[in-house]
N, C-alpha and C positions, 0 to 999 in steps of 0.2 A: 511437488511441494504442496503439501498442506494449506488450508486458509488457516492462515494465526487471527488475521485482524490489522488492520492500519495502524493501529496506536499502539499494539503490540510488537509489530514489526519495525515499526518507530524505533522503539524502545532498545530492539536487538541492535539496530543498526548501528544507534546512537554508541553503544561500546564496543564497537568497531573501531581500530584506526584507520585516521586516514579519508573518513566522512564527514564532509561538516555540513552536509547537509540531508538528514536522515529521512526528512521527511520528503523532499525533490525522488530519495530515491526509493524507497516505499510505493509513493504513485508510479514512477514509472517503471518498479516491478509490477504493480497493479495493471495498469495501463498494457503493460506487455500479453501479460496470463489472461487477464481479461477481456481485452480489445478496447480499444478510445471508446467509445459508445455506449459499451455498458458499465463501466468504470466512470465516467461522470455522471453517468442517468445514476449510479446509485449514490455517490457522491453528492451528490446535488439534490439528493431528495434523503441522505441521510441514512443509508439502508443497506446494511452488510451484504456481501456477495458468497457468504460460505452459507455452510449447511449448518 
């Protein structure tokens, strides 16, 4: 899977059925591909994790 972006991915998820909450699952696609560690270190300092 490609990096889209958090608010992008958002976005997809959001016209989805059946997800009410796009953005819990966004992070914890992020979370998964990325590993806890480096998913909130850039999170937390604000800083894309794609190319």
């Amino acid at each position: 899977m490609a990096y889209v972006g958090f608010s992008k991915l958002k976005g997809q998820l959001a016209k989805k059925p059946g997800i009410s909450n796009p953005g819990a699952v966004a992070a914890s696609i992020g979370r998964s591909k990325y590993g806890k560690k480096r998913f909130q270190r850039a999170a937390a300092t604000g800083k894309k994790l794609g190319h």
